[in-house]
C-alpha positions as CSV (number, residue, x, y, z in Angstrom):
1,X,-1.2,-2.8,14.0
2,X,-2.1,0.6,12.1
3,X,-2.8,-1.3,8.9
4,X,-5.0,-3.9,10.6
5,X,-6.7,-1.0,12.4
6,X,-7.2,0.9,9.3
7,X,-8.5,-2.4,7.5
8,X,-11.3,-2.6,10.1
9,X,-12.0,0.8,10.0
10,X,-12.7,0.6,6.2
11,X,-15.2,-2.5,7.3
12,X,-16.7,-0.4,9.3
13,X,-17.8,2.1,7.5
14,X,-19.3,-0.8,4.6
15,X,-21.0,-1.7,7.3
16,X,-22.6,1.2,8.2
17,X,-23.3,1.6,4.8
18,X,-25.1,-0.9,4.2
19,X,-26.9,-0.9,7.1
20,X,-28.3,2.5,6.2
21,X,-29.0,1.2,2.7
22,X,-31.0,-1.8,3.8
23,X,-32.8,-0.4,6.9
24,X,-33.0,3.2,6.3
25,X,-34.1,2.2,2.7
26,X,-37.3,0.2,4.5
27,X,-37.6,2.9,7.4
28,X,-37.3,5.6,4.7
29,X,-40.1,4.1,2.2
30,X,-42.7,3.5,5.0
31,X,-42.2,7.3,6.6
32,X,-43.7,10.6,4.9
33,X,-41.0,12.4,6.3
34,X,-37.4,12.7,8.0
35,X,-37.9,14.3,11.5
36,X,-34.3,15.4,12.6
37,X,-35.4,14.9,16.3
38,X,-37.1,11.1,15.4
39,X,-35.2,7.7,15.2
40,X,-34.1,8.1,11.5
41,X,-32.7,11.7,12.1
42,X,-30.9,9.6,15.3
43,X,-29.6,6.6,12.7
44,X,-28.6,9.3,10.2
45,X,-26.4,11.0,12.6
46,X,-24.8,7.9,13.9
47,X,-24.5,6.8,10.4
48,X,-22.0,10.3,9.6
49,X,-20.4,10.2,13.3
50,X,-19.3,5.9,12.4
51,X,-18.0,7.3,8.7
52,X,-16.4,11.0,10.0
53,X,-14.6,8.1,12.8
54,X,-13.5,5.9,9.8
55,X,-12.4,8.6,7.7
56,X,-10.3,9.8,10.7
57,X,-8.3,6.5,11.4
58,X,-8.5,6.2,7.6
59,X,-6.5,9.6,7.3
60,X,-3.0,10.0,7.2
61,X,-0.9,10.5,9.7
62,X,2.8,10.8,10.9
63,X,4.5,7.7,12.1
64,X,7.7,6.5,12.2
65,X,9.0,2.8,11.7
66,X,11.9,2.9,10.1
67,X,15.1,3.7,11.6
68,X,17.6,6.1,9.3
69,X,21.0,3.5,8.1
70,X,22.8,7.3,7.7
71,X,22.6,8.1,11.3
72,X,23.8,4.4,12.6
73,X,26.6,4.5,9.9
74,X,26.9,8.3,11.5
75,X,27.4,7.4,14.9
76,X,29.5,4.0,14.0
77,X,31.8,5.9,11.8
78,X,32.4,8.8,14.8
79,X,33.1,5.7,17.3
80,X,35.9,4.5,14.4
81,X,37.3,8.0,13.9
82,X,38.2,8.3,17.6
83,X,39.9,5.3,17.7
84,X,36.9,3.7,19.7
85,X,35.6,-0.2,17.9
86,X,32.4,-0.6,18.2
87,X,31.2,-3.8,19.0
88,X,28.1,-5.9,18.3
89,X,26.3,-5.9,21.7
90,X,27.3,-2.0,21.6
91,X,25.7,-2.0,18.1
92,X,22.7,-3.8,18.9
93,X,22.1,-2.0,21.9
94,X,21.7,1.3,19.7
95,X,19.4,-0.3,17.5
96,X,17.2,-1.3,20.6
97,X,17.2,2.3,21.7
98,X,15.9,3.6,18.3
99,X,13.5,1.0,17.9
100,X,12.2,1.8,21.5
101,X,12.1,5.3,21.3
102,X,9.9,5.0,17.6
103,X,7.5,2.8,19.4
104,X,7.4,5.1,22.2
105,X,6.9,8.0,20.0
106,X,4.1,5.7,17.8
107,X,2.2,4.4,21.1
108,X,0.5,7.8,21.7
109,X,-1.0,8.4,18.1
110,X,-2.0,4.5,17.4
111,X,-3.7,5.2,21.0
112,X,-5.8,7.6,20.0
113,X,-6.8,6.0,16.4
114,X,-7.8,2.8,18.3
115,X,-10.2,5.1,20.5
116,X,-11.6,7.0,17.5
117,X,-12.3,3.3,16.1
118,X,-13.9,1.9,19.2
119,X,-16.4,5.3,18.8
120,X,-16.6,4.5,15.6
121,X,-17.9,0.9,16.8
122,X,-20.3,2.8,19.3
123,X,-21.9,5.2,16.2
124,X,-22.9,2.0,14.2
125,X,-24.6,0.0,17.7
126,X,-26.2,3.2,18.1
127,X,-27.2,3.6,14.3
128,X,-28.4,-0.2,14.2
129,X,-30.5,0.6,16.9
130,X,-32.1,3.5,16.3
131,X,-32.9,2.0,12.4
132,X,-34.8,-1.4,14.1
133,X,-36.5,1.7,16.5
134,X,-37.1,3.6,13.6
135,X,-38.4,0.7,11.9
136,X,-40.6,-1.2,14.4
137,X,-42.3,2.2,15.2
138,X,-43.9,2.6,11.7
């Protein structure tokens, strides 16, 4: 899921770019000027907001989705040393735990970067629009 998000996210901002590179280049060549309080200053902003919300699901972050062989071994070879077998439902029921508690401790982070992408979404509506604005107004 984070690779697919951070896939789209990197679509995202091509789109945005080229969107400001084929209608801000028209908007841009038919106005004297760049207001910051006019349509283009609107589409430039929306155009950094959709590519600072890329860069952010783009960036790095901590997540966990592997689960460590040492500590299973660790905890099978404690069951053996007090005499205790372990068995396969015992053994698979760990494994469920850890897996569950990594997804659990995932869910909250690949939360957030799905909401910073659906912003990012917003910014480039918003930029679209305020470019065709910007654009049927000259």
């Amino acid at each position: 899921m984070l690779e697919d998000l951070r896939s789209r996210s990197a679509t995202l901002v091509a789109a945005a770019a080229l969107v400001t590179s084929f209608l801000g280049g028209s908007a841009l060549s038919r106005s004297d000027a760049i207001e910051p309080w006019s349509w283009t200053g609107v589409a430039f902003a929306a155009f950094l907001l959709t590519a600072a919300s890329s860069l952010a699901v783009l960036w790095p972050v901590r997540l966990r989705f592997s689960i460590s062989a040492g500590e299973m071994l660790e905890l099978v070879h404690e069951r053996q040393q007090a005499s205790l077998p372990v068995t396969s439902t015992e053994a698979l029921g760990e494994l469920a735990l850890r897996l569950e508690l990594m997804y659990d401790g995932n869910a909250p982070r690949i939360q957030a970067l799905l909401w910073v992408f659906r912003l990012g979404i917003l910014f480039l509506s918003i930029e679209v629009a305020a470019w065709t604005v910007a654009l049927w107004r000259l």
